[in-house]
C-alpha positions in Angstrom: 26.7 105.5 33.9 24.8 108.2 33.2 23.2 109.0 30.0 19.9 109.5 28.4 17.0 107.5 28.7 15.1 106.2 26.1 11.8 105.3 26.2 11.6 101.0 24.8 9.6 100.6 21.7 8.8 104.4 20.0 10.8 107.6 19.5 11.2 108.6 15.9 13.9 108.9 13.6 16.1 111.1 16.3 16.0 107.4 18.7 16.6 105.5 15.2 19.7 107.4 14.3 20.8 107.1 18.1 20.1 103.2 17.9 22.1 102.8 14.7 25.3 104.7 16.0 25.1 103.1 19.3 25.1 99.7 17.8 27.4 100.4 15.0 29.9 101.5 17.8 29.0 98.2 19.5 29.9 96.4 16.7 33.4 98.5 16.1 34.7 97.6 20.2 33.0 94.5 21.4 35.6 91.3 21.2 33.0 88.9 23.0 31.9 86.5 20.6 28.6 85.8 21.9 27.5 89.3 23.1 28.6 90.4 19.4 27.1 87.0 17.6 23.8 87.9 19.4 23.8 92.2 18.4 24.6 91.1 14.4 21.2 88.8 14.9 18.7 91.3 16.6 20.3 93.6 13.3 19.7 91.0 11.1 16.2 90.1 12.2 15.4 94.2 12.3 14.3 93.5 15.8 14.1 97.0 16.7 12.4 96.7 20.2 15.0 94.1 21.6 17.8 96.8 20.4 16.1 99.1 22.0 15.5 97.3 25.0 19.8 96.7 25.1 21.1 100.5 23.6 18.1 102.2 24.6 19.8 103.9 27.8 23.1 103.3 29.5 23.6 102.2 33.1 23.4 104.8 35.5 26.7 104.9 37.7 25.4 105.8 40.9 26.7 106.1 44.7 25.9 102.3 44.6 28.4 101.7 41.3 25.8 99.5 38.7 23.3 97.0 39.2 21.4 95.4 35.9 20.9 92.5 33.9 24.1 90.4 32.5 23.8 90.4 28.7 24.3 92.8 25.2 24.2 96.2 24.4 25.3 99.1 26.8 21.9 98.7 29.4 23.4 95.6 30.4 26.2 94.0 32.2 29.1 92.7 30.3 32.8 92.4 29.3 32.4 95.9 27.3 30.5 97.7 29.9 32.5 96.5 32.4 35.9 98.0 30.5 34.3 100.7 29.6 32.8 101.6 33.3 36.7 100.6 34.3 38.4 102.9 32.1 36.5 106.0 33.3 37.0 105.2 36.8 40.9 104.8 36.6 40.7 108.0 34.7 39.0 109.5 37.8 41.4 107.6 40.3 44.1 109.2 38.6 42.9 112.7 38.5 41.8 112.3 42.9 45.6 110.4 43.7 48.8 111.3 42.4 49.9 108.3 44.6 47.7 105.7 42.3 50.7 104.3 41.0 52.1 103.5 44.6 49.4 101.9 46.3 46.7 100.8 43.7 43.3 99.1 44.1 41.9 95.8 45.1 39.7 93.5 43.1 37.1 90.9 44.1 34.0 89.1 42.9 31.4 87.2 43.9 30.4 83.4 41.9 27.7 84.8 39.3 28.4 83.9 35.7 25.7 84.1 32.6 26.7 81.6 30.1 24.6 82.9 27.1 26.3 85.9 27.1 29.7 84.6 28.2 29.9 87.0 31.5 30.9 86.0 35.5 32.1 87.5 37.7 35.5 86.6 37.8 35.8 87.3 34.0 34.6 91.1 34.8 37.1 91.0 37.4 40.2 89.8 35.6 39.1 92.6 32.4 38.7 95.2 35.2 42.3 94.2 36.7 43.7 94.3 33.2 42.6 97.9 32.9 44.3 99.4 35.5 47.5 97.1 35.1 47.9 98.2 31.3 48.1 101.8 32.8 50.9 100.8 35.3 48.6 100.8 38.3 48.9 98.0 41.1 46.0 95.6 41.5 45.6 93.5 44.3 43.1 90.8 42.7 42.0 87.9 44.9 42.7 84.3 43.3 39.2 83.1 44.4 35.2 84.6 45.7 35.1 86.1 48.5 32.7 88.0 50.3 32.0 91.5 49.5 33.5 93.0 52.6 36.8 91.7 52.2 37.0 94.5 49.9 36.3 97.3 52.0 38.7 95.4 54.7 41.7 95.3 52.4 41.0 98.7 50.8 41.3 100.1 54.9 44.2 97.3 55.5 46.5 98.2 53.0 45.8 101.6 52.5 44.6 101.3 48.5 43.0 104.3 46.7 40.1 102.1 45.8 38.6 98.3 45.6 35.8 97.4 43.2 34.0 94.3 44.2 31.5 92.5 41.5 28.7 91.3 42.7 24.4 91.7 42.8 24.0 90.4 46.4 21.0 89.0 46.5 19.8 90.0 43.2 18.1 87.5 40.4 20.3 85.2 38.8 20.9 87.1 35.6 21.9 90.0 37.3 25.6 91.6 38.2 27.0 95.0 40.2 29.9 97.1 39.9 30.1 98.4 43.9 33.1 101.0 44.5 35.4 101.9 47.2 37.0 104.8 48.1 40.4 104.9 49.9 38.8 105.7 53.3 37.1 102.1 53.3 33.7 103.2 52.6 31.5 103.2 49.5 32.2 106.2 46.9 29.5 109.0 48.3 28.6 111.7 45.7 30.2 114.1 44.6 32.6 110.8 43.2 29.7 109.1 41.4 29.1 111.9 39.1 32.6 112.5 38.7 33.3 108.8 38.0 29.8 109.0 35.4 31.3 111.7 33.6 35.0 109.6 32.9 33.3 107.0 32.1 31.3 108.9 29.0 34.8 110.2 28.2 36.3 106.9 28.1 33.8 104.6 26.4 36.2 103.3 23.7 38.3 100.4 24.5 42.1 101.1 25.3 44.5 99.3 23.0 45.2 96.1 25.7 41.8 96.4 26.8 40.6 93.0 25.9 44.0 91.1 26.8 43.5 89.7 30.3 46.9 87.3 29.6 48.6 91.1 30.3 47.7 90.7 34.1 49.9 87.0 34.4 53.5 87.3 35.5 52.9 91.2 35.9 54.8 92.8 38.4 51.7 94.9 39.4 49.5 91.7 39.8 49.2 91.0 43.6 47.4 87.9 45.1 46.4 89.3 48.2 43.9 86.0 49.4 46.1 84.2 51.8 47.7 87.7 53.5 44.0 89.1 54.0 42.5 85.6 54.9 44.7 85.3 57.5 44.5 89.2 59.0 40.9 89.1 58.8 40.3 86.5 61.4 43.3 87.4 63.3 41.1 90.9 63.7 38.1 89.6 64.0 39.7 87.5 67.7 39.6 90.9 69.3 35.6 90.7 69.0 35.5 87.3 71.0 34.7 88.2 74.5 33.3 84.5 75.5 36.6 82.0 74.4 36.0 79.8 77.3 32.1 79.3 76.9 32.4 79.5 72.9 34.6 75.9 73.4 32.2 74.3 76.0 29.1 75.6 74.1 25.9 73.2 73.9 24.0 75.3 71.6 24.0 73.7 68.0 23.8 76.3 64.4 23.1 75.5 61.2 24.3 77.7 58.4 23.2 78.5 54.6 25.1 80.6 52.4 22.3 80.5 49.9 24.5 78.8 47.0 26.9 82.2 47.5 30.3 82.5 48.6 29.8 82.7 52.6 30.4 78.9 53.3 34.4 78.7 53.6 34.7 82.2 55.3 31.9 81.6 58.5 33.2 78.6 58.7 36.3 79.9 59.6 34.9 82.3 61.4 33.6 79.6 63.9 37.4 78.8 64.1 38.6 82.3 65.1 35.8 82.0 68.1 36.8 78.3 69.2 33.5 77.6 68.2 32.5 73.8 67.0 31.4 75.1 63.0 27.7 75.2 62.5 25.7 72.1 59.7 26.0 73.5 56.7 22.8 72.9 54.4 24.4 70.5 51.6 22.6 71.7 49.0 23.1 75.3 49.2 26.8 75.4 50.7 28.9 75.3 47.2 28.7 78.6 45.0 26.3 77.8 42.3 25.2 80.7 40.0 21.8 79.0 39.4 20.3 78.8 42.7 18.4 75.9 42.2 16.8 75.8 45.2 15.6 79.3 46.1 13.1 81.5 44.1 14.7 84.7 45.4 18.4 84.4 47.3 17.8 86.8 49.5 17.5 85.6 52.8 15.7 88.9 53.7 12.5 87.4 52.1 12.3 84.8 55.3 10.8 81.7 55.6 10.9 80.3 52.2 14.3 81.1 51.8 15.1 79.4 54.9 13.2 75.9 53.9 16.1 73.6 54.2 18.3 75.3 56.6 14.9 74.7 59.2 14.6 71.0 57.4 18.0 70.6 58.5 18.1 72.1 61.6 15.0 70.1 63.3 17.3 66.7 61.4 20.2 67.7 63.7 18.3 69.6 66.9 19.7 72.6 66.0 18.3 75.3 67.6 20.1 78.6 65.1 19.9 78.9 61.6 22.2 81.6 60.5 21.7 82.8 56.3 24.1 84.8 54.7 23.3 86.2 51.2 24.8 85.5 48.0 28.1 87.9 48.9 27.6 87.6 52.2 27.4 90.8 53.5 24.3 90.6 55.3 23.1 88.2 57.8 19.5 86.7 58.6 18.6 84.9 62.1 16.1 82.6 63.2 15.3 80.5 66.3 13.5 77.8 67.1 10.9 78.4 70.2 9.2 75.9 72.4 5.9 76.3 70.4 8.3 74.3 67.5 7.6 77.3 65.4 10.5 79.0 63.8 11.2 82.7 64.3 13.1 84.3 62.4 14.2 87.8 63.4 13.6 91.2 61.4 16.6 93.7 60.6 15.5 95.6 63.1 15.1 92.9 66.1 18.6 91.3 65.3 20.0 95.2 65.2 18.5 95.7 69.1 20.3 92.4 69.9 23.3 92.7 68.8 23.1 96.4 69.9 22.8 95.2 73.1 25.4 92.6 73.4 28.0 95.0 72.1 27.5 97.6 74.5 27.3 95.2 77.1 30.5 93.3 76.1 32.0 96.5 75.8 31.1 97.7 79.0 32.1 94.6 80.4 35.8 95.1 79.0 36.0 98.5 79.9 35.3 99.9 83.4 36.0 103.5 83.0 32.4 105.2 82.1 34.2 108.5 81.1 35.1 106.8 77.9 31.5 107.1 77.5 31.2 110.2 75.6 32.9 109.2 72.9 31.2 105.9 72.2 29.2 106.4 69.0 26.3 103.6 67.1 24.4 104.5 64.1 21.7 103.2 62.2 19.8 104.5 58.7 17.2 106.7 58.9 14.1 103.9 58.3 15.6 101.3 60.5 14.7 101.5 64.2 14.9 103.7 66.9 16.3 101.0 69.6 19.5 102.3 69.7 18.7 105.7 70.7 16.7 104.0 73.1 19.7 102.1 74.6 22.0 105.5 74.4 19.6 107.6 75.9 19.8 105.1 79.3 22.8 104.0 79.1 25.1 107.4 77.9 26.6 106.7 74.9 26.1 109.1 71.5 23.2 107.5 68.5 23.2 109.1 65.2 21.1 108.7 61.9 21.9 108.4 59.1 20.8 108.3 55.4 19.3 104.7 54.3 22.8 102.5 53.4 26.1 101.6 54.8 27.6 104.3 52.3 26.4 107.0 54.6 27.3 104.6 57.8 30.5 103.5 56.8 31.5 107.2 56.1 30.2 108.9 59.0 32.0 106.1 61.3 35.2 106.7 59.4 35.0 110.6 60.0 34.2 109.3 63.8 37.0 106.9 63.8 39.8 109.7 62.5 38.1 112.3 65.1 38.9 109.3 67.5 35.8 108.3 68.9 34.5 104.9 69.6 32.1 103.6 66.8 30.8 100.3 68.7 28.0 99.2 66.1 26.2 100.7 62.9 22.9 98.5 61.4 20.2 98.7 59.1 17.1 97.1 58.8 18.1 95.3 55.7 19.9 92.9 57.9 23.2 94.6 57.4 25.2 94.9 60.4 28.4 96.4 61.3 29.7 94.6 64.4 33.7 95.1 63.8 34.4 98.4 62.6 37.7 97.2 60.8 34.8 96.8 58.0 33.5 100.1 57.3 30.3 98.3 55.5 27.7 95.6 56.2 29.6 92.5 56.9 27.7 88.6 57.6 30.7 87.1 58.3 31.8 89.1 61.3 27.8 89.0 62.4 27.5 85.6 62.1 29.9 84.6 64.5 29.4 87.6 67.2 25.4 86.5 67.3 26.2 82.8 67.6 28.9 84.0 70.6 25.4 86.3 71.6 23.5 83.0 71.4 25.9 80.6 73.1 26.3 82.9 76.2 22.7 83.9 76.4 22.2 79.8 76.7 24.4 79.8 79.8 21.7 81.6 81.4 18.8 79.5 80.1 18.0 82.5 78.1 16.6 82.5 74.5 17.4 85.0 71.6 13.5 85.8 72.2 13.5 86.0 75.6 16.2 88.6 75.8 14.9 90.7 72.7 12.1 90.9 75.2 14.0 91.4 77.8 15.6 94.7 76.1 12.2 96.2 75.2 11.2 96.4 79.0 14.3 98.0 79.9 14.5 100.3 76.7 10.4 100.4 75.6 9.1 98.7 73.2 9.7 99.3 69.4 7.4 97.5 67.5 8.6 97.6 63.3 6.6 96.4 60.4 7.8 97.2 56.6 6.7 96.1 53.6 6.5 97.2 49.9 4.7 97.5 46.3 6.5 96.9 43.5 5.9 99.4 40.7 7.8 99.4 37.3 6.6 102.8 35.7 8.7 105.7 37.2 5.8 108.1 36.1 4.1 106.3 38.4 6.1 106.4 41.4 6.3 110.5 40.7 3.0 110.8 40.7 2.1 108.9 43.9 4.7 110.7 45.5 3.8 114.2 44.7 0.3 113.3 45.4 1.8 113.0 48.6 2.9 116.7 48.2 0.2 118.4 47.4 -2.4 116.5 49.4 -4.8 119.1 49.5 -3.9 121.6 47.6 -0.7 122.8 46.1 2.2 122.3 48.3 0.2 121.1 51.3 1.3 117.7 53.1 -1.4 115.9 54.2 -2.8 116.6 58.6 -3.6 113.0 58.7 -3.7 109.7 57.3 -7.1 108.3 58.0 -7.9 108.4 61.9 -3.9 109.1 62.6 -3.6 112.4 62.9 0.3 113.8 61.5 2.9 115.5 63.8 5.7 116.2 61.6 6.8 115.9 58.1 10.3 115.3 56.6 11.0 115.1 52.9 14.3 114.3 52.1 13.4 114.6 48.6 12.9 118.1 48.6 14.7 119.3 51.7 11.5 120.2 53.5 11.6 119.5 57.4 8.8 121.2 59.1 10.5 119.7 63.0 13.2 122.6 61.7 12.9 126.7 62.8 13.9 126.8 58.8 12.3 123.9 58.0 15.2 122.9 56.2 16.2 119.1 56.6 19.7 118.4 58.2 20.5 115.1 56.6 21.3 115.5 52.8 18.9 115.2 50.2 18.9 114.2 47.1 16.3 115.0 44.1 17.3 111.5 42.6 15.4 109.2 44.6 11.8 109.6 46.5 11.6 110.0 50.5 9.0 110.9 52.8 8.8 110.5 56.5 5.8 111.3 58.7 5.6 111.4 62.3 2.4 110.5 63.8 1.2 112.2 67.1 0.5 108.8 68.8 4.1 107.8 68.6 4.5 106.1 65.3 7.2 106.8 62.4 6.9 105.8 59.0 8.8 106.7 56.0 7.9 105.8 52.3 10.7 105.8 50.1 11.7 104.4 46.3 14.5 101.6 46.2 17.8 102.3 44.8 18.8 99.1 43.1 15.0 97.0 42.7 11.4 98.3 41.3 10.0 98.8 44.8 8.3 101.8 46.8 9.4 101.0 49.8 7.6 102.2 53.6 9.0 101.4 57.0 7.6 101.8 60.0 7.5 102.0 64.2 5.8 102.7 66.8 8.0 103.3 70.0 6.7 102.8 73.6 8.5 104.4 76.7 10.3 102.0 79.0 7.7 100.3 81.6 4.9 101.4 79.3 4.3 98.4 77.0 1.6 96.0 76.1 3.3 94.9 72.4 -0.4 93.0 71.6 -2.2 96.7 71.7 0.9 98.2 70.4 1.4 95.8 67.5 -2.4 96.3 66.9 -2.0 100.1 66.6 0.7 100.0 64.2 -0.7 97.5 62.0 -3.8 99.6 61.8 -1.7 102.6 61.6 0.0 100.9 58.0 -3.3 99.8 56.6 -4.2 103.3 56.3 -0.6 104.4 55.0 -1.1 101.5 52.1 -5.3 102.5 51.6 -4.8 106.3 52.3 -1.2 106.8 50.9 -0.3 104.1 48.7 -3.3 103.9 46.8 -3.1 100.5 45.3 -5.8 100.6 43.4 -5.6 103.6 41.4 -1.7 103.7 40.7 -2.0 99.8 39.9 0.5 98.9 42.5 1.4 95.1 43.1 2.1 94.0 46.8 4.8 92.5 48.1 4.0 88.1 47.3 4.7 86.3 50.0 
């Protein structure tokens, strides 16, 4: 939702008058008891900076829906921002699909709930379904959590105009998300965000039913679509087994966390589909439990201490796998346990060469004719590795880049898909994987399962995970990754690191080098600037709403530096990649990680922009 921002704790009479007739309007619409109880006090007590803190801005609906803190006032996420955000995107639906009333939209959520201020999930859920039922338009509304690609899957299943999915992922606690669908399968790209940010100012007050979610039961437009998709799902996700008869005699034992989220049921089931004995689920974390007790962070990205008990566990039953879904599922962490009795646990990027790999392989396996080669596409985002260009340079297949997220994957495959080409595999190094592309989105379901088949097979041939991630970097050169981050909550800030960056020395100048590295090419997708170009203008899109940088480095190294979209982080990934046959990965991992200290002393400048580093 787009609006003004307002700067907490000052402003003047202009931000007083703005406060007082955002609140007052508050007070007219909201029908939640406690969000409304908690407003009249912060009026009562004249606590200006906390009302500032909730009306001072509204959301920003972005490509990636809304992301924020549950809670009052029109900065947050609750029952009113949720109708309100609802309204102007049926109002949008309506204007893109004359059709709307005929196929409708799907609805899912995840298990989050925020009892202070009365919001979850499923409540958000059940006020969005109402929304579009009190305007005569079908909703498909699942009975129960599920994870977040389900949505995309039934949007592409039964050809909706839309699904909306609530859920933060792997967010704090007190957060919740709005993430949209568009009737190809894929999340909304702009120009549909702005269009959708502009109904929703257009639309902010409540409809007459708006509040009534008892409108939604015995509706003839209400749809239960759990058991129907359930079912579908798996039977599509069979066609990805390509190991039946080892999966049933496999020796190899998993465990499996789903991080208090709603992945437990679903990969569980998954196992099923592959006639795979279901993997130790870690007790405590297996049930949905908006608290999550047991982890500082739930996001299984953040490695070992996420992982605790699932490696607790797994050394109580000699497993040798622990696979860790997030909260919603949709992405999918790896770890293995080597002969040292160390742990490993895979990067984004390492589990995205693997699978890779054992996609094209069982692909190639199932189909002999190499013609159908040239239509065989994988992607990957722009700041994940380079593997699989390594791979479809050897082997003859087509790689593309995208833009960072699976909106810009999923979309590109779909426009691949319709053109019909073969889209085998999309990743990024957020360990989100596309392994099926019936989801046209990071799904951890669907990548559980295929790297458990990947690990029960590779066991058949006394072969590790490790020792066959090696295995691919001899025949493909090695691609050594390292990314990190500082987390920085002043935007000023962040702009004037990055133009730094722009005007190096002088206006307008990049920078040659970056300490002893000397600097081959520059692409800012911030600007459009792409000096590898004859125009110099960059191919991908750009966009002037969030920061990117990449530099090339003339000894073979990549990094980009880049602001997050959803989290206070300045983000910078980066790779070195060695030609096949040409690899020692000690001096190569010794080169990049002097090749990052100077990126975080030269470009980052901790110091001076008061930048705190990623805690371990």
């Amino acid at each position: 939702m787009a609006a003004g921002t307002g700067a907490p704790g000052g402003g003047g009479p202009g931000m007083d008058a703005r406060l007082d007739h955002e609140t007052a309007r508050w007070l007219r619409w909201d029908k939640n008891p406690l969000t409304l109880e908690s407003v009249k006090q912060l009026i009562a007590e004249g606590n200006k900076e906390e009302l500032q803190k909730c009306f001072g801005a509204r959301m920003e609906f972005g490509t990636a829906g809304l992301r924020g803190a549950m809670g009052a006032g029109i900065s947050r996420m609750n029952d009113l921002t949720i109708l309100q955000t609802t309204q102007g995107f049926c109002r949008y639906l309506e204007k893109q699909f004359s059709d709307l009333k005929q196929r409708g939209v799907v609805i899912s959520y995840d298990a989050r709930a925020h009892p202070a201020s009365g919001g979850s999930s499923r409540r958000f859920a059940r006020l969005a379904a109402t929304t579009f039922i009190s305007q005569g338009i079908p909703v498909y509304l699942f009975s129960d959590i599920t994870p977040t690609p389900f949505v995309p899957y039934t949007v592409s299943h039964l050809k909706l105009c839309a699904g909306i999915m609530i859920t933060a992922s792997h967010n704090p606690k007190q957060d919740n998300g709005y993430k949209v669908y568009w009737d190809n399968g894929a999340q909304i790209i702009s120009p549909h965000d702005k269009g959708i940010s502009q109904a929703i100012e257009e639309n902010l007050e409540p409809w007459p039913q708006a509040w009534d979610d008892s409108v939604i039961n015995g509706s003839p437009l209400f749809h239960d679509p759990s058991a129907s998709i359930n079912k579908d799902y798996f039977e599509d996700l069979k066609k990805y087994c390509f190991h039946r008869a080892v999966n049933r005699e496999n020796k190899v034992k998993f465990v499996h966390t789903s991080v208090h989220g709603v992945g437990h049921s679903f990969v569980q089931s998954a196992f099923k589909a592959f006639d795979f004995v279901p993997p130790e689920a870690v007790p405590e974390q297996k049930d949905p439990d908006p608290e999550f007790p047991t982890v500082k962070y739930p996001n299984p990205e953040e490695g070992k201490g996420v992982l605790t008990l699932s490696f607790a566990l797994a050394d109580k039953t000699t497993a040798k796998i622990v696979l860790a879904n997030d909260p919603d599922a949709d992405r999918l962490a790896v770890a293995e346990k080597q002969d040292s009795g160390e742990w490993r646990v895979f990067s984004g990027n390492e589990l995205g060469a693997l699978l890779g790999w054992w996609l094209f392989t069982s692909w190639k396996e199932k189909n002999q004719d190499h013609s159908t080669l040239k239509d065989t596409y994988m992607l990957s985002s722009t700041v994940s590795s380079k593997i699989l260009q390594a791979i479809a340079l050897k082997e003859g297949f087509h790689f593309e880049e995208t833009l960072t997220g699976f909106k810009w994957m999923g979309n590109r495959a779909k426009q691949l898909i319709d053109q019909g080409k073969n889209v085998l595999f999309a990743f990024e190094e957020a360990i989100g994987y596309m392994c099926c592309p019936f989801v046209l989105d990071k799904d951890g379901v669907s990548a559980a399962v295929i790297s458990a088949e990947l690990a029960s097979f590779l066991a058949t041939k006394n072969l590790s995970l490790s020792q066959q991630l090696k295995a691919i970097y001899v025949e493909y050169g090695y691609h050594i990754t390292k990314a990190s981050y500082f987390i920085c909550h002043d935007q000023g800030t962040i702009k004037k690191l990055f133009e730094n960056l722009r005007n190096y020395d002088g206006k307008n100048n990049y920078p040659k080098t970056c300490g002893k590295f000397e600097i081959s090419g520059i692409r800012d997708l911030t600007t459009g600037y792409d000096d590898s170009q004859p125009d110099k203008k960059a191919v991908l899109p750009t966009s002037r709403r969030s920061q990117m940088i990449t530099f090339t480095f003339a000894n073979g190294g990549v990094a980009t530096i880049r602001t997050s979209g959803t989290e206070p982080k300045i983000k910078y990934y980066s790779e070195l990649c060695a030609p096949p046959g040409n690899s020692d990965p000690d001096q190569l991992k010794k080169e990049l990680n002097e090749l990052v200290s100077a990126i975080e002393e030269h470009f980052f400048q901790p110091q001076k922009y008061n930048l705190q580093p990623k805690g371990e």
